[in-house]
N, C-alpha and C positions, 0 to 999 in steps of 0.2 A: 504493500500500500504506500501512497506516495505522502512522505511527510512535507506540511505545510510550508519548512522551510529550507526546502531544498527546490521548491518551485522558483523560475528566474524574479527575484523582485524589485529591477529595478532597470529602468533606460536611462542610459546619459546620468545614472548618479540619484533619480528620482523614485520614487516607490510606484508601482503602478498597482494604485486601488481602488481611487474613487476618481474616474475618468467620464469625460461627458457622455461617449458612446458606451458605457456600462450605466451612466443613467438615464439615455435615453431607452437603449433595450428595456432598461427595471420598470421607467413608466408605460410601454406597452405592455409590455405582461402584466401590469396591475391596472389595467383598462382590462383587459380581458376574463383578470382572473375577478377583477371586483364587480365585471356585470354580472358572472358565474357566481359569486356570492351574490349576490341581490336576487336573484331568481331563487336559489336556494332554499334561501333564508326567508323569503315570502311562502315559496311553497310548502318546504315543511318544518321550517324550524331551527332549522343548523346549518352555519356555518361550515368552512376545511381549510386550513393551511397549509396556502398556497407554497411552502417555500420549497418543499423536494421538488414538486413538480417546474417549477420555476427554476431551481437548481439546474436541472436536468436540460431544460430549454437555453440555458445562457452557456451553459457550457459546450452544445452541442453550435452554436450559433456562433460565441466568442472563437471557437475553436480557429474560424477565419482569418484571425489576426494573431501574427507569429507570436505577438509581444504578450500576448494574455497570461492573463496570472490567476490563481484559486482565489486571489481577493478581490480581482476584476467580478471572476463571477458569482462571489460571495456577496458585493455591491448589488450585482441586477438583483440578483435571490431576496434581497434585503428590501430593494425598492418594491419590487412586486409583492413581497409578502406580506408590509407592509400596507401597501397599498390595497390588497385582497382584504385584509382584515380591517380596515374601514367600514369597509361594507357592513358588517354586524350592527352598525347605526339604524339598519331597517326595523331592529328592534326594539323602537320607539318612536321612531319619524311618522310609519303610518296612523299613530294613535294619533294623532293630529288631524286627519283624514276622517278617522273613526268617529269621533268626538264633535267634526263638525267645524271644527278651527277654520281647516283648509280644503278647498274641494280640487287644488292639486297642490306639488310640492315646489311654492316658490324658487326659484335656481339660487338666487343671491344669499335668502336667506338660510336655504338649506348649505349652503357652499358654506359659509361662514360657521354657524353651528358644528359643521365637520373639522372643518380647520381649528378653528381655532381649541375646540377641545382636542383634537389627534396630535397637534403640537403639543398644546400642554399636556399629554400622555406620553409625548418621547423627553420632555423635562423633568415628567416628574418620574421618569421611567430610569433616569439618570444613576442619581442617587441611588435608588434602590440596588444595579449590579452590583456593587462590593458585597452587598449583605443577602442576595438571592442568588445572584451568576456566579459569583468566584468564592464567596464562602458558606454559600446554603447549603451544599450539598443536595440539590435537591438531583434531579434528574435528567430531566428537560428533553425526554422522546424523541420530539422534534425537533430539538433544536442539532439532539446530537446526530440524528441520522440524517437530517441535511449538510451538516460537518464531514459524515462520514462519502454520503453523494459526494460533495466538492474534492474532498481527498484523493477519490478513486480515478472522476473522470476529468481533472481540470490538466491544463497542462504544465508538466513538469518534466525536470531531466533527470529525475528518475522512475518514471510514469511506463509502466509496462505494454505490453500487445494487449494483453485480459484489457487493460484497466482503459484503456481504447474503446474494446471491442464493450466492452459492460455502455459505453456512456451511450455508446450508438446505438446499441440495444434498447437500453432504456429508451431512449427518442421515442424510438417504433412502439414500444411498449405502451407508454401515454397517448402516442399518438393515435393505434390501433383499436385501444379501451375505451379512447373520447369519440372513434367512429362506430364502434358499438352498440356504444352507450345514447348516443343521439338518435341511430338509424332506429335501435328498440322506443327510444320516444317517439321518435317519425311517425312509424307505423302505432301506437296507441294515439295519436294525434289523428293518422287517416282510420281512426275508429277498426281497424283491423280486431284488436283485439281487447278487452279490458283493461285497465288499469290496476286496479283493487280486487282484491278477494277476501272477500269477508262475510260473516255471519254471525245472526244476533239472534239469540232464544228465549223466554221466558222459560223459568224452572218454576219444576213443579214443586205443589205448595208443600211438600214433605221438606223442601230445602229453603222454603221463603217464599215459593213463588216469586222474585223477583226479574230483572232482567239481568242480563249481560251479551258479551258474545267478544268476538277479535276477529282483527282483519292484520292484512299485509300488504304497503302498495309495494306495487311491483315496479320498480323504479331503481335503476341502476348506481342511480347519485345514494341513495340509502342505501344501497349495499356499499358500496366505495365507502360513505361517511363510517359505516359501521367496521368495516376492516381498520380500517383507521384509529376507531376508539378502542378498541383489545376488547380480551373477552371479560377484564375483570370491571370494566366500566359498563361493557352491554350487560351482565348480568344483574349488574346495580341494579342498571334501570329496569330490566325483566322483573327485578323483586318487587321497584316501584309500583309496572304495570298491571304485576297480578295482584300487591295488596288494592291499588285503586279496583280495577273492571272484577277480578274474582272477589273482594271481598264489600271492599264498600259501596261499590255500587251497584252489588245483589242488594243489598241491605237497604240502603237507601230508595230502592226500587219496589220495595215488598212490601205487601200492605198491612204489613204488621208494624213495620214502621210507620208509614203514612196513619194508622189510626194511635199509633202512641204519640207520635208529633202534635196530633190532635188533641189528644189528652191531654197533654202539656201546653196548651195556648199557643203553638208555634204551626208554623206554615211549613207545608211539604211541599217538595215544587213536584213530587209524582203526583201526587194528590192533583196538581192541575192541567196535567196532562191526559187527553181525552182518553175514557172508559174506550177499552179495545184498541187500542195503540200499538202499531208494531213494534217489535221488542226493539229493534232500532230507533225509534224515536225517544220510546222510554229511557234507555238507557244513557245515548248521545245527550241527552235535554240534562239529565243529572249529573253527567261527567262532565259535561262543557259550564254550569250556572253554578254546582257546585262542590265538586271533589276535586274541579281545579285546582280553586281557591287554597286546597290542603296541599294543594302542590306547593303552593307559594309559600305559604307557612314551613313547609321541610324545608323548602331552599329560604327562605329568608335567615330561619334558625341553624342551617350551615353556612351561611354565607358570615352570621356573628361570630360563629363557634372558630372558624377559619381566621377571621381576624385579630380578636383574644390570642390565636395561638402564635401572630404573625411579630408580635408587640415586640418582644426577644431581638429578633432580626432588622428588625425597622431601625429603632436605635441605633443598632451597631452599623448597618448598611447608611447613616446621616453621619455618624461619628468620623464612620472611615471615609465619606467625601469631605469634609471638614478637615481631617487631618492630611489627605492628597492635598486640599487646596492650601493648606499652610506650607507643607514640605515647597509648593511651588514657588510659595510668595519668599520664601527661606534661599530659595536662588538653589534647592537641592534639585536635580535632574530626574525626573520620572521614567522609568522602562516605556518605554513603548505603546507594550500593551494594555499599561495603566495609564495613558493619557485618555480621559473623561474631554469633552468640553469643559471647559473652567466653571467652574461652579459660578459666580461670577457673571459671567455671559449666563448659563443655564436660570440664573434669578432675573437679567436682565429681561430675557425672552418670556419667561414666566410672566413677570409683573406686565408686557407686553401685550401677553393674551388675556390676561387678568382686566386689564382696561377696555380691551376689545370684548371681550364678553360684555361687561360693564353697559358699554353703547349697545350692544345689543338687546340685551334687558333694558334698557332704559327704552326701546323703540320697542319691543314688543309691549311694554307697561304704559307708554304714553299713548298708541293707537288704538288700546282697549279703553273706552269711556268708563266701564266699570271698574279697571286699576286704578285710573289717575288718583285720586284720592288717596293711593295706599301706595302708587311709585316710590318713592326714597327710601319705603322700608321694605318693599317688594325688592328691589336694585339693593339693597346693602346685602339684606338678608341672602339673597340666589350668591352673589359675587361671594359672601362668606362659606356661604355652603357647597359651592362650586368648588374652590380650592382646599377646603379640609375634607369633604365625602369625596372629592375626586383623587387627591392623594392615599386616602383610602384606601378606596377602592382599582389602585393602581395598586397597590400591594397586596391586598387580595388576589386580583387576577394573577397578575408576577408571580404568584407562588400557586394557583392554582395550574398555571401555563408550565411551572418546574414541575409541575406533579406528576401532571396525568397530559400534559400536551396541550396548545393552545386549540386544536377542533374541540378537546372534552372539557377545554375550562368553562362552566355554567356562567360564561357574562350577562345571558338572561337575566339568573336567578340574582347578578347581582345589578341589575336593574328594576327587576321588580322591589326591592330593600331600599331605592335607590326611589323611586316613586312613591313609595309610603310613608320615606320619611319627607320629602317634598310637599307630598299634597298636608300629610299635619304641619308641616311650616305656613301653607294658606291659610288652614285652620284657626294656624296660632294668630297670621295676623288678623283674618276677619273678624275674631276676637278683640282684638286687641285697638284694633279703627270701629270698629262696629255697625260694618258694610254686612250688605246679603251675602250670601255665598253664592255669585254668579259664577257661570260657567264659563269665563274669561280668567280665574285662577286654576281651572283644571289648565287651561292653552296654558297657561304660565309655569304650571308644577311641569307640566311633559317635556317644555322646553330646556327648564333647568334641567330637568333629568337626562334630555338626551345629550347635554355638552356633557353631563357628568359620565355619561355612555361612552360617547364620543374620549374621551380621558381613560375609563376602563377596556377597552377596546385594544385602544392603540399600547397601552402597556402591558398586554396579556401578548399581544405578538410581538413588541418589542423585545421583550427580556428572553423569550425563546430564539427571535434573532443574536440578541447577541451571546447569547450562551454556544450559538454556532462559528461568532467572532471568536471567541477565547479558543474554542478550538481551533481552529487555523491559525491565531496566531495574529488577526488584523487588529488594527490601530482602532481603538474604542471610537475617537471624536470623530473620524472618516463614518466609522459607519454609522453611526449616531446622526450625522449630515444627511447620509441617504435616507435615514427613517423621516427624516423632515421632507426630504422629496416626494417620498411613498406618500406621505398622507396626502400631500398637495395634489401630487396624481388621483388617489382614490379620491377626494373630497370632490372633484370639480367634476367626475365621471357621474356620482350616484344619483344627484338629481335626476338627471335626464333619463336614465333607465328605470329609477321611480315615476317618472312620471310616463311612459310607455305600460309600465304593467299596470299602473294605477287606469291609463284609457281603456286599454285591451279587458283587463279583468275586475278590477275597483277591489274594495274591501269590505272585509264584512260590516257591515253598520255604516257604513259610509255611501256616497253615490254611485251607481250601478253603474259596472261596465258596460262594454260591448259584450261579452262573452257572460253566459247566465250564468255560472257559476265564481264566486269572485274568492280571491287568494285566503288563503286562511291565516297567515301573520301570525302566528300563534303566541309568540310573545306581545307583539304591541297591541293583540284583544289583549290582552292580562295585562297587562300593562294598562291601557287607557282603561280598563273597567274598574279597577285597583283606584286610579287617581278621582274616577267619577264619585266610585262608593264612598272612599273617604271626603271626598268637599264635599257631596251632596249628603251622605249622615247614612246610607242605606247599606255600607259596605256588608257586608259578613263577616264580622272579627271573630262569631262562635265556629263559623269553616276555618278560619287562618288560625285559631286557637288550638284547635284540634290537629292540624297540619303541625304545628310547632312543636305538640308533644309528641307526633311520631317521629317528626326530625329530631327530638331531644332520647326518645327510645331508638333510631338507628343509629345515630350518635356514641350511643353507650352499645350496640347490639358491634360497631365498627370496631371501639376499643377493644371487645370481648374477645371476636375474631382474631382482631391483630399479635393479640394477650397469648392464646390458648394456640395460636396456627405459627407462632412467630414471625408475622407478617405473608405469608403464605395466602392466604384469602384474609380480604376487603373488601367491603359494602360502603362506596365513598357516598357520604349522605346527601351530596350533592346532585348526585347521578342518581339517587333514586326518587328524589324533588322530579327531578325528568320525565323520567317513568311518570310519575303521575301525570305532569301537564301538558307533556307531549300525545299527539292524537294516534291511538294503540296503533294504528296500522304504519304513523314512521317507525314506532317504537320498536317494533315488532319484526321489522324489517332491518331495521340497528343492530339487531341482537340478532338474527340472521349471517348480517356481513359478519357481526363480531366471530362467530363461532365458524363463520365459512373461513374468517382469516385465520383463527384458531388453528383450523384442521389442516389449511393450506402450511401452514408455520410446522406444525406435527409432522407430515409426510415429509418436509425437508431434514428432521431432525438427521443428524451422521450423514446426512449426503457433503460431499466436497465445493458445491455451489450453495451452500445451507445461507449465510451470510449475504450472497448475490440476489440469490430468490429472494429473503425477505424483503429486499431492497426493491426486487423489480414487483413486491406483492401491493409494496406505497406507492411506486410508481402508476401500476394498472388503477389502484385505488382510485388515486389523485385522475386520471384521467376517466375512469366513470364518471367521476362529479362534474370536472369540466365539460365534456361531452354535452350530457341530457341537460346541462345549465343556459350554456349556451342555446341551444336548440330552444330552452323556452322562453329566453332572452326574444333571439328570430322569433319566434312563433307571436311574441306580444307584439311586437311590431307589424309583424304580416296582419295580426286579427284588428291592431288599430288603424293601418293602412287600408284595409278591404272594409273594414266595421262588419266582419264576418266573424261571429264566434268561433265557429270552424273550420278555417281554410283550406284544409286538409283533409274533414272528413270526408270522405271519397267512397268508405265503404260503412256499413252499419254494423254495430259490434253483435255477434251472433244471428246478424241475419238467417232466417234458414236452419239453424243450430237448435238441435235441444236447448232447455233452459240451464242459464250457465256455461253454453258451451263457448262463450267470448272469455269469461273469466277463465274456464279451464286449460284453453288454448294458452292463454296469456301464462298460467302460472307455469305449465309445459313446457314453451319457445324459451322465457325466462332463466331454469334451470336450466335447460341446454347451453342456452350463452353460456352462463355463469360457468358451468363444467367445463365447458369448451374454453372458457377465458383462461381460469386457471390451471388447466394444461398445458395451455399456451405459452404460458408464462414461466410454467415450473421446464418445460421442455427447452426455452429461451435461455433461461440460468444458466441450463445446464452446459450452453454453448460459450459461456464468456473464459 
């Protein structure tokens, strides 16, 4: 394997690292990979980090240029990855839409929101590497097997034939999975065959009588997302999804409960769902109004638990920027790979976005007639709450991103935490002015919340990029430059591909697309429904109550495990918050990839390409997601260009077919791919 410093690094006496044509390549791949997040992430949920697969693309590309170096393509990897995980911003922008704020998403003001919180996520992302990247010891998944990518295929003089042959391979690899992956969207798109496979039953009264059921969609970006999360984060969530559908929402569907809710002076929402209902409606109506909710509550009470434990590290990770920047002011020389931006400039730039935010709450608060009155405590309060819950919440993710990888860090879940403590900030001041509770403070809590998003975002991929830096070997303050590029690239892209899927499909509760069936956002519903309940007084704090003490029972169930297995199995409580509010059929399909990547990883054990394979199993990964994302990227443009819901369908799903026979076809073709991919791949390995 090629070590990082035996790559050429340097022409005419200069380092070649951070060079214009490695950031112009890093902001096309992060146009590309950040509309692939926005499609994503509207349609089911989750986010993937972009940077193997981006690795894989710069070095295959850079290869062109004699002079290139592993930190040329560590640069593009850096800007695109960056740039990709912007996009997670989708998970709270559209509450905006939902709520009624906006009936599309302003460019100017959406742009700014992004920027200026993805900046202040690589300042305040700063500080933290001494105390997460170089002495956490955490682990950083991704961060090291994009390290280990750049190693193998960048150019060096002591870079083997394999280690060639591996990167060209890879290429084909992403590139063959993202054709795949798109042609199986294609054809569910020309209604060939279903999408979803799923079924819902009511149980008999000897078990409740209540409802449930599970589905699967069949969607190759949730098999890729799921390979990617391992199997001990998909089974999280598997735990999540069978205590929500097998246990509580038979429960809450039974009419043993509906007549003791009654008992009790409380409202069943089965109870108001019509006598003879399919079990599908029953069920969906209870899990979506409220076992969510207890979604929220597990992740809200891991997202505390997680930062209680982070407090340790926080400290020492300020200490030791403090003590670099005095060694500097001291005229003492720094290594290299400890030059930081100067702490210094990193406050100047702070205080920077800190003012710009500023103006910006001051223009969202003075064009609502209903803030004016309450502006200057509205504007002090967001700007204080901005910069202490956003540094926060950078350290949260940062260690959730060393944990378990920045696709499995739940930055939802630290959004949703992030919106309930916002809208009680409204609360506090409607109180406090003694104004109504208009509906121009929910647009005000979502907006604070999404730069504080915007801030959590960018520093959950940040600190996984540069844990990829320490590996190789590059200069901190270079790549720390490029992460500032990346967000500038993803912030100025999102707008516009929000507002194509916002025409083509719309959102739920919001105005109706083209297309009848409109995106499901599934965090910005929870999200805006979260900010409505608490200003409007209707929330369900007895659902989020209940959520809290399971998250405080998986909490102690995780410790037990970790206790009794010696770290051997894990039940991260964050991942099973998931499990609940994720809709069973991504879930289900998560934990799918998880176990398909599982078995693929198993069959490699003692094989001599065992290390290659797993590499090209991220590669194929990362290239399902890109694939069917893009594709649905096209497809919202085609349906808002023709104002046809479906441009595509050509053929009618089961036409002619017994019943079922569109779904059964589909889950059929499905497997096959999949078998067929992963042989492909494993038979690829075996040639480098």
């Amino acid at each position: 394997m090629t070590d990082a410093t035996s790559t050429p690094a340097t022409t005419g006496g200069k380092r070649i690292e951070l060079t214009l044509r490695a950031l112009l390549l890093g902001c096309v791949l992060a146009v590309i990979f950040t509309a692939a997040n926005v499609y994503l992430g509207l349609r089911v949920g989750l986010t993937f980090a972009s940077a193997i697969p981006a690795a894989v693309i710069a070095m295959a590309v850079m290869r062109t240029f004699r002079t290139s170096t592993i930190w040329e393509n560590m640069t593009v990897q850096t800007v695109a990855s960056v740039g990709g995980a912007m996009s997670a911003i989708i998970f709270v922008l559209p509450g905006l839409i939902m709520v009624g704020a906006w009936r599309e998403f302003p460019i100017w003001e959406s742009i700014t929101i992004c920027l200026l919180g993805g900046i202040l996520g690589v300042t305040f992302s700063i500080p933290l590497r001494r105390a997460l990247v170089v002495n956490g010891g955490l682990p950083y998944p991704e961060g090291v097997a994009a390290a280990e990518v750049l190693k193998v295929g960048s150019r060096g003089a002591d870079q083997t034939e394999s280690a060639v042959r591996e990167n060209r391979i890879g290429l084909w690899v992403v590139v063959w999975s993202a054709v795949a992956s798109a042609g199986f969207a294609f054809l569910q798109a020309a209604r060939v065959f279903a999408g979803e496979a799923a079924r819902f039953i009511k149980l008999p009264a000897a078990l409740g009588g209540g409802a449930t059921g599970l589905g699967a969609g069949m969607q190759f970006a949730l098999l890729g997302a799921g390979h990617l999360i391992g199997l001990t984060v998909g089974l999280a969530q598997l735990f999540g999804l069978l205590v929500a559908w097998f246990i509580i929402v038979p429960i809450m569907t039974s009419p043993d409960y509906v007549t003791w809710t009654a008992s009790m002076g409380l409202e069943s929402l089965a109870a108001g769902v019509a006598a003879g209902a399919p079990a599908a409606e029953l069920a969906n109506t209870v899990w979506r109004n409220e076992v969510r909710f207890m979604g929220a509550g597990v992740i809200g009470v891991a997202a505390i638990w997680t930062l209680i434990k982070l407090a340790g590290p926080l400290v020492g990770g300020l200490t030791s920027a403090l003590a670099s920047q005095a060694k500097r002011k001291g005229g003492e020389a720094l290594d290299r790979t400890e030059q930081d931006i100067p702490i210094n400039w990193v406050g100047s730039v702070s205080v920077a976005c800190v003012i710009g935010i500023a103006g910006l709450l001051a223009y969202v608060a003075n064009t609502q007639p209903a803030l004016a009155a309450t502006a200057p405590m509205l504007i002090a309060g967001g700007v204080i709450y901005v910069v202490i819950i956003g540094f926060a919440v950078a350290a949260i993710c940062g260690y959730m991103a060393g944990l378990i990888g920045s696709s499995n860090s739940p930055v939802s879940g630290v959004g949703i935490l992030a919106i309930v403590v916002a809208s009680l900030m409204m609360l506090a001041v409607i109180a406090v002015a003694g104004v109504p509770a208009d509906p121009a403070f929910i647009t005000y809590a979502l907006i604070v919340t999404a730069i504080v998003f915007a801030v959590a975002v960018i520093a959950n991929d940040n600190l996984q990029d540069l844990k990829t830096g320490q590996l190789v070997a590059a200069t901190p303050w270079r790549q720390q430059t490029a992460l500032i590029v990346g967000v500038i690239a993803g912030a100025i892209v999102i707008p516009f591909v929000l507002n194509a899927m916002n025409r083509a499909f719309g959102f739920e509760g919001g105005p109706v697309g083209i297309a009848s069936e409109p995106l499901a956002a599934p965090q910005a519903t929870l999200i805006s429904a979260l900010a409505r309940g608490v200003i409007s007084g209707d929330l369900r704090w007895d659902l989020i109550g209940v959520g809290a003490l399971i998250g405080v029972g998986v909490i102690i169930l995780d410790a037990v495990l970790n206790a009794t297995t010696k770290g051997k199995v894990k039940l991260p409580p964050l991942a099973v918050g998931i499990g609940f509010y994720l809709p069973a059929a991504i879930t289900t399909m998560l934990v799918i990839g998880a176990t398909a990547g599982w078995l693929y990883e198993k069959a490699l054990k003692g094989r001599s390409f065992e290390e290659v394979g797993k590499r090209m199993g991220i590669l194929m990964a990362s290239g399902l997601i890109v694939g069917e994302s893009l594709f649905g990227v096209l497809n919202a443009g085609v349906i808002g260009g023709t104002e046809n819901e479906a441009p595509f369908a050509v053929f009618g799903i089961g036409e002619g077919w017994p019943e079922g026979g569109g779904m059964l076809t589909g889950v059929l073709v499905f497997g096959l791919i999949a078998f067929a991919l992963y042989n492909w791949i494993k038979r690829q390995s075996a040639k480098v």
